[in-house]
Every structure is written in structure tokens, then in C-alpha cells.
Phi, psi and omega in degrees: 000138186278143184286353191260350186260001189266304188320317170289316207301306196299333202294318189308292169338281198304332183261349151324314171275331185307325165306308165301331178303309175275004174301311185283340173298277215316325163253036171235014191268190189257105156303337194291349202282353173280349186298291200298354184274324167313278167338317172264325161321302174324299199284346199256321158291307150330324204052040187204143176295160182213110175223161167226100194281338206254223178293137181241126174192160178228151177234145184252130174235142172285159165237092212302314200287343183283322153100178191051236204253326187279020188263336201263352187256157205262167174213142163292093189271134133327125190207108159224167209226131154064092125283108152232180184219105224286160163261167188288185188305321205287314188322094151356313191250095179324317224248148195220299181175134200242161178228154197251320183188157192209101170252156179188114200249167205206116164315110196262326187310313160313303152009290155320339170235048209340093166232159198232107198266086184244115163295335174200166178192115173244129206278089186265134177076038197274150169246129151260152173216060183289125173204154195223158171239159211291002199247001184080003169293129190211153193277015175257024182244110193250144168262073192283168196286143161289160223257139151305124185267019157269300200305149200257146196305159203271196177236023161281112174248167180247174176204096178250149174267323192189162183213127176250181219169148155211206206303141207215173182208110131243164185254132174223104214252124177221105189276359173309310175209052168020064180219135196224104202238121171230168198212138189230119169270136158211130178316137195284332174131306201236075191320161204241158178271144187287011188247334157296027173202337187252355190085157188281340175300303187264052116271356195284309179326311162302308201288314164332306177274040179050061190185149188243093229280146185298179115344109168315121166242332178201142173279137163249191128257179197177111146192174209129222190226137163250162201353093235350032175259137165294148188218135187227150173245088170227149180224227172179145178211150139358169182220342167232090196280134184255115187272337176253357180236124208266331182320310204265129178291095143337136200246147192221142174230152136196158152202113159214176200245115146261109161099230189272321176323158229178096204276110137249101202246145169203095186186239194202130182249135188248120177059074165304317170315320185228047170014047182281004167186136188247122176232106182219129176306123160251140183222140175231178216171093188197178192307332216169116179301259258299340176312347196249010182267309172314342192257349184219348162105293172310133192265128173243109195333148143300174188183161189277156177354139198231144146198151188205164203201082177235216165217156198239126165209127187233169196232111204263012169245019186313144174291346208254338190120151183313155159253099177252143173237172155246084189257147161064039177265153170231166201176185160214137159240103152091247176239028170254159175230140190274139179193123174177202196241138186232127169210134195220113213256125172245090169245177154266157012292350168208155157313133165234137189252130158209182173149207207213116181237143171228162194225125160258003165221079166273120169304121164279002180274318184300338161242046191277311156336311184320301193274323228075041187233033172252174191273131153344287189315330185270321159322308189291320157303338236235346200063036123334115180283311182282146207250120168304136179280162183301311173284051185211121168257354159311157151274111230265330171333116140306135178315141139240098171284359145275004182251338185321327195279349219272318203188169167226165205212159170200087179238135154286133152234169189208099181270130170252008171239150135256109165287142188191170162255152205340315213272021183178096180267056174300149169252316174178155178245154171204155184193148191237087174286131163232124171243125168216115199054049187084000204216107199254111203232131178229104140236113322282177159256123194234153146216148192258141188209106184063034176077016158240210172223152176246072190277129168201151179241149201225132166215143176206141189244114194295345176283333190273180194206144324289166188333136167233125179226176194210141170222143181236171204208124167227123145253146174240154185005092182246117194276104192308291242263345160242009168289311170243098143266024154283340243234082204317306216294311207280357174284334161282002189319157159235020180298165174246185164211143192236128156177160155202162203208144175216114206219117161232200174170181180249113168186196194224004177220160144320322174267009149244019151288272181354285195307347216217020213273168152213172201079275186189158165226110161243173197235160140203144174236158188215151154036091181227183155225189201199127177198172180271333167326309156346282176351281190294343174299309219232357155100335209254079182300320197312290178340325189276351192276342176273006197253339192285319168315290189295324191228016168076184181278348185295165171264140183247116162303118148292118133336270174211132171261130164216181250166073188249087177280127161239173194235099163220157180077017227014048154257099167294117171247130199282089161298336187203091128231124168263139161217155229200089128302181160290320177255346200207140168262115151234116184300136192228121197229164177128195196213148183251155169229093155288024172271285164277022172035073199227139156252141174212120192218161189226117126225192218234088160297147187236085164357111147292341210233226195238328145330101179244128186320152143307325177313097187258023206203148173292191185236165179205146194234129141219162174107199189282161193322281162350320184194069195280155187245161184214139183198188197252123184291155196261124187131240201270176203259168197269150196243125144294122202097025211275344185272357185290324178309324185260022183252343171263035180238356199270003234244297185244037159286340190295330191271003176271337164326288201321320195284359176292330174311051199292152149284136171237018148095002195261288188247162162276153179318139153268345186278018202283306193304276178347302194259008148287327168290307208287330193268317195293323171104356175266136176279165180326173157252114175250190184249086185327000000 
């Protein structure tokens, strides 16, 4: 042998054995005598204690499933026993999260480029204690040493594939938005296949995107308080969240109730690690949407009982900001029932909510939450704070305009039936909500109403204090015979009711926009009857003792009705109202104080005919909304010509009347003859 081969030969030897030698260290050596330096190093980048209190140890094992040549190289399993990890100083609880045991096995081969490879790492008995104080300090925020900003980054990568678990405890306590939560995991024993609980449709939906969702492996609870709601829980998930393949779908079970609300998911979170994307059946339920802006930030109408059944998915890493939608959901609020698309962008400069909602049998008692204009008894169910006083027929409930700011909003609805009863003959609604910065707009509000429309737009700007809003209001060709079709007299009618109103004011409620409103309302009716059946018809007890006075139990044909209010300060004063029978033109002069929801009104009846009224004195309407009272006013005797006094303030309300006049192609106007006299300065023409 040649000196230059005793040499490799010898070279060779030595690092062969220098290999058995480590081989043989590494698998005789003692890990523990590495904790405390482990413990300390741990605890000095954390700033936080750190211990692995129980066995540290490694074992070489082969792994057969790797197949080849690689089935033959051993891999280093991992083990350590009685973790914890301590909370900062500010903390109450010494312990943050303790582990019971930490197996891991760890791909060696990679090493050589360096990257560090762990395919699973499973986790027994893990305790968690998450907590945050009100001042915002919180314990999942570690004060690791700041990085040099010369150095150069290292070239070490980690790679973990999956992390399994069994039974656990965690706790989540945030005195931030006063929610105090623990949550107890435990193995169900037998795991359920993911098509018994989501249905075989939407598993078929996972396996389409080419993935296939695990098995339900462990039941949780849940209880405590959200956001100052009691809050009770239980679910199921998975038993192994997969971290390197972001694709396989993780499977969530859950249903809970915060407060009255009542929460039900059932599907699959994708790329758990960076809670990247949700696809879950959802179904909600609860007293009242507005009940759901504490719980979700999103701002919502109150409403009567709710429930919906859709699917929900979202992609929480938008460049735009998380994305949530709610598609294809159905549902009922109170006895209407609901259906659309939901979309909720959380960007900037605020979160925006939008989408397209349809109601195909809509209640007109359902949207009574909107204003406050349901019964106590239903605020209250509803977790209304405020109580209508019994003498107040305003709705007296505040807007909550702190929440406006909250989000902007862009919504449709469309009721494309309104069930109602005969006697208020809505026909269907559309309306476009835009909330932006506070500043809350229904262009338009439409209703189809008797064979016209009822258009009106609304705006209110929740910034100023208090709210200040406006509304402008047009009906149009509204048809008497299908406005009252109970009301016999009124089915050949061919009249209209005509009218519009611009009205604004301040307040935080309906009755103090009212209360506080200006501008003006007219009206006008042609070719009508009038009877205390109307009366009754129409709700209007006052109405029925003045139409039975002046006219008896008989039906009277209306001519023309009209109406000029203007408003200010919320007093309304009757600048113009009239009505033009067949026997008598009668004037209704006086004021409504929609502040104190008080009314006082005269009216003035005129003979036409030859026929003398019983009546020797005017009638009077007063008192409060709620319950007004009417009798034969006290003093001087009723006069002929008694309407001339209030016809001469009536000359230039008539000509804003006229333009309310349409052709409805059938019949002429009737109220045309009238309010021409009346513009001319001449009274109606009766009969001496």
C-alpha cells in the first residue's frame, strides 16, 4: 500500500469513527443536562420565565412512509415533558401556558440547506390563559430584543406541516371589550366523518376544490361573557390543524348564544395558521339585528325577532381588508321573510357593508323597530331601553348615532308584496340605504300605494347633535276607491289624493324632528264620499262625532279636499283646509303642536242649499294627539258667510294647490272649479 492510500485509508477511518463516536453520544447522551441553558437562553429572548420542567430527550427512529433510500436514515423524535411559559410582571396568573408534553419529529436531511423541517408536532394537555387589560397591554405581545437593521437576515427557515392536540383549556379574559371566555376541549372518543354534520352537499363542495376535509376528533364548551353577554357554547373540530398545506380544509362545528343572539357554524377554515379563508354554513337568530353591533361592530336597524340561514365566506387577508360575504341566505324578520346577498369589506377609511336584500311578503308591523313606533312591550323584547309614555303618539325611541360612524353601508331592499289589511293598501316597497360618515340617506323611499306611489327621501346627518334631518315626501295619484275598498260609496270614485311635503327638523327621535320640524304639507282630494263609516274605517273617532254632527249617518260626495299646513318650530298652521261637498263648503282653520302633541282646530261650516244645518255654533277638535276631544264651540252663533273670514288668508296657498292637480284621464279634476274661485278672491258659490 502507497502512502498517499495509508493515508486516505487512515483519513477515512478516523471520520468514520469520529461518526460512531457521535452517533453514539447523540444517542446516549443526557438532554437534560441542556434544559438549563435551554430555560435560559428561552426566558432571555422572551423576557418572560420559561422552564421544561419534567424529560427532555431524543430518540432515532427510521420512518418507513418516507419510502426509498429514505426510509433508511433515522430521524431525531423529540420529547419534552411539564412545560410552561410564564406571563409578564403586570400579570395575576404566573402561567400563560403550560403543556403537559411536546412530541416532534424532525427531518434531518434538510438541515444541509439549512432549513428546519418538522412535519408534526403534537401537543398533550395544552393550557392556555390569554389576556388583555383595559389599558391595552396584553399577554400575547412579547418584548423580544430589537433586530439589527445592518444584519443581515438569517437563512434558516422553520417549516412546520401540522400540529395535533388533545385535551385542553383555553381561557380568554380582555377587560378591553369586557369579554371573559374559557373554552374546554375534549376527544370525542369516536370521531364523526365531516359529511354527518355538514351534509353530503357540502362535502361533495370540499372534495370539488380538490380537498378533502378530516374527520370531527374533539368537542369543545365555551362559557362566559362577550362583550358583556353571557355567553354559552359547544362545538367540534378537527384533531389536526394542517399548517404547511394551507388547502386542507379544517372542519368548525359550533353553536352559541350571546346575550339573546344565537350563532350556528358548520364547515371549514383553510390555512388555520394565518386564518386565511371560511367557508361556513351560518345560521343567526336573535331578538333584534341591532342587537348584533356590540357583538360584531356591524351597524344594524332594530327589528322584530330575526332568523337566517345562509353561507358564509370569508377571506381575511384581502389586500383591501378582511372580506366577508353572506350569500344566498333566507330567513324571516318577524313574519316577513328575507333573502339576498351580504357583503362586508373591513377597510378603510371605515368598514363598508353592502348588497341587494328582498322581502316577498312583507309586514308593515315589521317595520315599525325602524322609527320606534312597536309597543313597549316589543322594545322590550327586543332590548329596547326606552319606554313610549302612554300619552305620546310620536315615537318617542333615539336613533343610535353613535354607531353611524361606525361603518358606511350601501343596501337595497325591495318588499315586493306588502301584506296588510284591506284597509291600508300598501302595495310594495324599494328603498336604496346609503350610510356614509354618519350621514344616513333613504333616496328613495318608495311605496306603491293604491294604485299610486309614495316617494320620499330622507336624509339624516347623525354628526351634528342633535341629529338634524329632512325629508321631502310626494304622493301621487293615489286612487280613493283603492285607498278605502271597504268603504262602498268609494268604489265608483274615479278621485285621486295628490299631496307633498318638506319638512325638516333636529332631534334624536321622531317626536323631536317633528316636534322641532319646518316647512310645509299640502294635500288635495277630488271626487270622494265621507261618512262616519270612513270615520271608522279610518280609525278616527274624533272625525266620526264631527262628520255625524254636520251630516248624520248619510254618505256626502266630497267635491274637493285641500290642505296647506305650514310648519314651523313644529306648529303646524292650517293655512288652507277645506272641504267642498255637495251641501256645505266647510273650513277647518287652527294648529296641530306636534312638540306638545296638543291639537286645536274650528270648524266652519257654509250651507249650499236651502237645508239649514242643525248646527248653530262652529264644532271644535282639541287636545292632545292621543286622545283629542271635539264638541260645539261656546260663544257667538255660526253666521253666513262665515268662510269668508278664512278665505281671505287662503288666496296664496291656492296656487301652490293647483300645481298638485293632474289629469287622470277619466274624469276633470273637481277640485279645479274651487281653488280658482278661491285664487280669484271670490267665495265657492252657494246657495241663499
Amino acid at each position: 500500500m502507497t502512502r498517499g492510500r495509508k493515508i486516505f485509508a487512515w483519513t477515512v477511518g478516523i471520520l468514520l469513527l469520529l461518526l460512531v463516536v457521535l452517533i453514539i453520544v447523540i444517542a446516549t447522551f443526557d438532554w437534560n443536562r441542556l434544559k438549563p441553558t435551554i430555560n435560559e437562553k428561552v426566558s432571555a429572548e422572551l423576557h418572560r420565565p420559561f422552564a421544561i420542567n419534567g424529560n427532555l430527550e431524543v430518540h432515532w427512529r427510521r420512518e418507513p412512509d418516507e419510502g426509498g433510500w429514505r426510509a433508511w436514515v433515522p430521524w431525531p423524535h423529540l420529547s419534552a415533558e411539564d412545560i410552561a411559559l410564564g406571563n409578564p410582571q403586570w400579570s395575576k396568573t404566573p402561567q400563560m401556558v403550560t403543556l403537559k408534553r411536546v412530541d416532534m419529529r424532525l427531518s434531518p436531511l434538510p438541515l444541509l440547506a439549512q432549513r428546519v423541517v418538522i412535519p408534526r408536532i403534537d401537543l398533550t394537555e395544552p393550557n392556555a390563559r390569554i389576556e388583555r387589560l383595559a389599558d391595552g397591554r396584553a399577554n400575547w405581545v412579547f418584548d423580544l430584543p430589537k433586530s439589527d437593521p445592518n444584519a443581515k437576515p438569517s437563512n434558516w427557515v422553520v417549516d412546520i406541516g401540522s400540529i395535533g392536540f388533545d385535551k385542553g383549556f383555553v381561557s380568554y379574559n380582555d377587560q378591553k371589550i369586557n369579554t371573559s371566555v374559557e373554552v374546554v376541549v375534549d376527544p370525542l372518543g369516536k370521531p364523526i366523518p365531516f359529511s354527518d354534520i355538514v351534509g353530503s352537499g357540502e362535502a361533495k363542495k370540499v372534495q370539488d376544490k380538490g380537498a378533502s376535509a378530516q374527520d370531527y376528533a374533539f368537542g369543545f364548551t365555551a362559557k362566559g361573557q362577550y362583550h358583556g353577554q353571557k355567553l354559552d357554547g359547544s362545538g367540534k373540530v378537527g384533531g389536526l390543524l394542517a399548517l404547511k398545506d394551507a388547502a386542507l380544509p379544517f372542519p368548525v362545528q359550533a353553536d352559541v348564544s350571546a346575550g339573546h343572539t344565537r350563532v350556528s357554524v358548520a364547515g371549514t377554515v383553510t390555512d388555520p395558521q394565518n386564518l386565511g379563508e371560511l367557508d361556513l354554513r351560518l345560521k343567526l337568530s336573535g331578538d333584534s339585528l341591532g342587537n348584533l353591533y356590540p357583538l360584531t361592530g356591524v351597524t344594524l336597524p332594530d327589528s322584530p325577532p330575526y332568523s337566517t340561514d345562509g353561507r358564509l365566506i370569508a377571506k381575511l387577508h384581502e389586500p383591501s381588508g378582511a372580506s366577508f360575504q353572506y350569500k344566498g341566505f333566507n330567513g324571516k324578520i318577524g313574519n316577513s321573510d328575507i333573502h339576498g346577498d351580504l357583503g362586508f369589506v373591513a377597510g378603510q377609511p371605515r368598514p363598508k357593508l353592502s348588497g341587494a336584500l328582498v322581502s316577498n311578503q312583507l309586514l308593515m308591523a315589521d317595520l315599525k323597530p325602524l322609527i320606534g313606533a312597536d309597543s313597549n312591550a316589543e322594545q322590550k323584547n327586543r332590548g329596547g331601553e326606552s319606554k313610549q309614555p302612554a300619552d305620546k303618539v310620536l315615537p318617542v325611541e333615539e336613533f343610535k348615532t353613535d354607531r353611524w360612524s361606525a361603518m358606511d353601508a350601501d343596501v337595497e331592499f325591495t318588499g315586493k308584496r306588502i301584506v296588510q289589511s284591506a284597509e291600508l293598501p300598501f302595495t310594495d316597497l324599494y328603498t336604496h340605504v346609503v350610510l356614509n360618515n354618519g350621514q344616513l340617506s333613504l333616496q328613495p323611499l318608495r311605496f306603491g300605494v293604491a294604485g299610486g306611489k309614495l316617494d320620499a327621501d330622507i336624509k339624516l346627518d347623525g354628526h351634528s347633535h342633535p341629529l338634524d334631518g329632512r325629508a321631502r315626501l310626494s304622493a301621487r295619484n293615489l286612487k280613493l276607491k283603492q285607498l278605502f275598498p271597504t268603504f262602498e260609496p268609494m268604489k265608483t270614485s274615479f278621485g285621486e289624493l295628490n299631496g307633498d311635503a318638506d319638512i325638516g327638523g333636529k332631534g334624536n327621535s321622531v317626536a323631536a324632528l317633528l316636534g322641532t320640524a319646518n316647512g310645509e304639507v299640502k294635500m288635495l282630494v277630488n271626487d270622494g264620499a265621507i261618512s262616519r263609516d270612513l270615520m271608522e274605517i279610518a280609525g278616527l273617532n274624533v272625525g266620526n262625532y264631527v262628520v255625524g254632527t254636520l251630516f248624520g249617518d248619510k254618505n256626502v260626495k266630497i267635491n274637493c279636499a285641500a290642505s296647506d299646513f305650514g310648519i314651523k318650530d313644529g306648529l303646524a298652521t292650517a293655512k288652507l283646509f277645506a272641504f267642498d261637498t255637495e251641501n256645505a263648503i266647510i273650513y277647518i282653520s287652527g294648529t296641530a303642536n306636534m312638540k306638545t302633541e296638543q291639537m286645536d282646530l274650528k270648524i266652519t261650516p257654509e250651507s249650499k242649499g236651502f237645508r239649514v244645518f242643525s248646527l248653530r255654533s262652529p264644532l271644535y277638535v282639541r287636545g292632545p294627539f292621543v286622545k283629542p276631544s271635539a264638541g260645539v264651540q261656546s260663544g257667538p252663533l255660526l253666521l253666513r258667510g262665515a268662510g269668508m273670514v278664512i278665505l281671505g288668508a287662503t288666496v296664496g296657498p291656492v296656487a301652490g294647490l293647483l300645481a298638485l292637480i293632474a289629469p287622470s284621464g277619466e274624469e276633470p279634476n273637481q277640485c279645479t272649479p274651487l281653488l280658482e274661485q278661491m285664487r280669484s278672491g271670490k267665495a265657492p258659490k252657494t246657495v241663499k
